[in-house]
Steps between C-alpha positions, in 0.01 A plus 500: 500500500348798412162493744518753804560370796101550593455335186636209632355476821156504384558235198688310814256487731237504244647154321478333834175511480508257170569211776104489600413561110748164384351356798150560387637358117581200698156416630389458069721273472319178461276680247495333167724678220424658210409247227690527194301574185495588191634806332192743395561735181282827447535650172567924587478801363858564483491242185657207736371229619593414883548148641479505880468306813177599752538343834400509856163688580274601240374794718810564675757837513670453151871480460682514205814342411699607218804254388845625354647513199518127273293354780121397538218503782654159608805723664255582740300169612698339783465872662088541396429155626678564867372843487145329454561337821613732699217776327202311415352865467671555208419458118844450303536604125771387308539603141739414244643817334449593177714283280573301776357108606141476346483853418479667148771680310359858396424507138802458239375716275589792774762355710740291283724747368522718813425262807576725753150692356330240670691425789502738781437497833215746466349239233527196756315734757257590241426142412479387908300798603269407179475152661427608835208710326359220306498310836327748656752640757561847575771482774727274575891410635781430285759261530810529270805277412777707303292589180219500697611734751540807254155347344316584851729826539318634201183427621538650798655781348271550182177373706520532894128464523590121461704434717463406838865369621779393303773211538843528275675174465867586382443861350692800446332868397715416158629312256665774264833362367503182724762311453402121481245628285683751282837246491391168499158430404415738233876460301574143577194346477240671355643729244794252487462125452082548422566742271772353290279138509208679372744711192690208456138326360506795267198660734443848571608668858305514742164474248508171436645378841188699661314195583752263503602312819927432646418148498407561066834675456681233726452149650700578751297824637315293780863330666590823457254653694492260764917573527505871498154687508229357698725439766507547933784312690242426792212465245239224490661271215175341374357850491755627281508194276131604411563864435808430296333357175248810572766703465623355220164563325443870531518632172809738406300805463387503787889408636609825256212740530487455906928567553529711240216695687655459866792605369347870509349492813502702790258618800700599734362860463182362470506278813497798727141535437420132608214488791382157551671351764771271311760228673760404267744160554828452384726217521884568540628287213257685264768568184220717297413761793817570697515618823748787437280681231174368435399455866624801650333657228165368505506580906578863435190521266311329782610756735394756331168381373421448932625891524201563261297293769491219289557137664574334690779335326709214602838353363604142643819292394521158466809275530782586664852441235565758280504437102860371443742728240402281206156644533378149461251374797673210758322352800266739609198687399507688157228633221229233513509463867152450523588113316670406822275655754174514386344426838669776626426770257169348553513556903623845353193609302275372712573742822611773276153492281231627708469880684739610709733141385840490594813307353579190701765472761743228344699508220611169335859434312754211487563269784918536534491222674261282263616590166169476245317537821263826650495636821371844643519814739367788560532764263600784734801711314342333161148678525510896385193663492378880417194607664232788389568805585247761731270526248194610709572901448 
């Protein structure tokens, strides 16, 4: 790993230190959880309109947390009620991206032809800092699944001011050319077997298809779904039953407009001027951010964003198999970990979310001995961190 040897020692002895924190977590416990509730929507500025979730305490430190791609604020809600628990301190806002769940497509009129107009990351962050605004907060953490990961990057990039710490739930500083993206989804399924249902009705590409949902084009798109995209092998099963026919709902512009966009995207210049102190989590199975390229990557940016006395910044693996040659995920934790250990993602966010917070000491992945099963151990050789430079001159 690439952390000096100091480096390590002080994130070492440092992390110990989480025992007395979890410790602490333990004691809040027996406090009630978060009540599920309604979605809220606020009408914004941006021209959307933004369904979200608003949990935990009205008056507490605000965390946002931003779903990926095809997915809704219920990716999130085993983790925000645990972490409700665990940090009754904490209010927890959950929106639904544009396009996505209860939220509003952007106009037609503007977007149809040319989706990816209305579909970049630096709109989502536009429309989430707009919601933040109209809720009256100025500063706050961000949580990020995939998606939602380079959604917070660009806040913190574009708008440090509001940001106080940062949490990347399988991220990479870039999605440029990726290949699941580039090779499967965009050719097989959306520009293949959408597109030729919706020219096959003698319809216009991708106008007419703009607000049109997979499960309009095909009846089949939720099994579908449920088989091959909103997938975990350790995930909760009920869970993902609900989030499938979600999935299967977000309209195809919004599908279109958001890959064709991430299809483009880099920061991995950009990430080198990062300062909030981030922790990122991976999962070894993860078949959309490899370890090879996007996570060696992503900690070189890191590295040099803490040489510019930005930071702290923490990168923590979970699971413990690698992602077998057919790039396909098998027994162990992959993309959507956070569907098969909420409570400890939860655990996670709650000691890393406050000043001076720290990753936890375990990591969780698949029991060998207990197949479907999760055990744990301490992260040791899986925790790299890069710490601030001397600043002070």
């Amino acid at each position: 790993m690439p952390a000096n040897a100091s480096n390590r020692r002080r994130a070492g002895s440092a992390l110990w230190s989480c025992l007395l924190v979890l410790s602490a977590l333990a004691c809040s416990a027996d406090r009630p959880a978060a009540k599920r509730t309604a979605k809220q929507t606020m009408a914004l500025p941006t021209g959307v309109t933004l369904a979200y979730l608003d949990l935990g305490a009205a008056d507490g430190t605000p965390v946002f947390l931003l779903h990926g791609y095809t997915d809704t604020s219920r990716s999130f809600l085993p983790t925000i009620e645990r972490l409700a628990e665990l940090r009754p301190d904490l209010r927890l806002i959950a929106p639904d991206l544009r396009g996505h769940g209860g939220s509003s497509l952007p106009d037609a009129a503007g977007c149809a032809a040319v989706p990816e107009r209305c579909f970049g990351v630096p709109d989502f962050a536009a429309d989430v800092l707009a919601l933040a605004d109209g809720l009256g907060i100025s500063r706050a953490h961000w949580v990020g699944h995939s998606l939602g990961t380079l959604i917070a990057q660009e806040i913190a990039l574009a708008h440090p001011e509001r940001v106080e710490r940062q949490v990347w739930i399988a991220s990479s500083g870039a999605t440029l050319d990726n290949p699941v993206l580039r090779d499967f989804l965009l050719p097989e399924l959306i520009e293949g077997s959408w597109r030729g249902a919706i020219e096959a009705q003698g319809a216009t590409w991708p106008d007419d298809a703009y607000g049109m949902t997979p499960v309009d084009l095909d009846p089949a798109a939720e099994s579908w779904m449920a088989e091959n995209w909103v997938t975990e092998p350790l995930g909760d099963s009920a869970l993902m039953a609900k989030i499938a026919p979600e999935t299967a709902r977000v309209p195809v512009g919004a599908w279109l407009g958001t890959v064709r966009t991430l299809l483009e995207l880099d920061h991995r210049e950009r990430l080198a001027e990062v300062g909030a102190p981030t922790l990122v989590l991976w999962a070894t199975q993860d078949p959309m951010f490899l370890a090879a390229s996007d996570q060696r990557e992503l900690r070189s940016a890191l590295e040099k964003a803490a040489s510019h006395c930005g930071g702290p910044f923490y990168w923590k693996q979970y699971g413990r198999r690698p992602l077998p040659e057919s790039g396909l995920p098998d027994g162990d934790l992959a993309h959507n970990f956070h569907w098969a250990v909420p409570d400890q993602v939860a655990a996670e966010l709650a000691a890393f979310l406050r000043v001076g917070g720290l990753p936890t000491v375990d990591r969780p992945f698949a029991d060998p001995e207990r197949p479907g099963r999760l055990a744990a151990e301490p992260a040791a050789g899986e925790l790299w961190s890069a710490l601030p430079a001397d600043c002070s001159s």
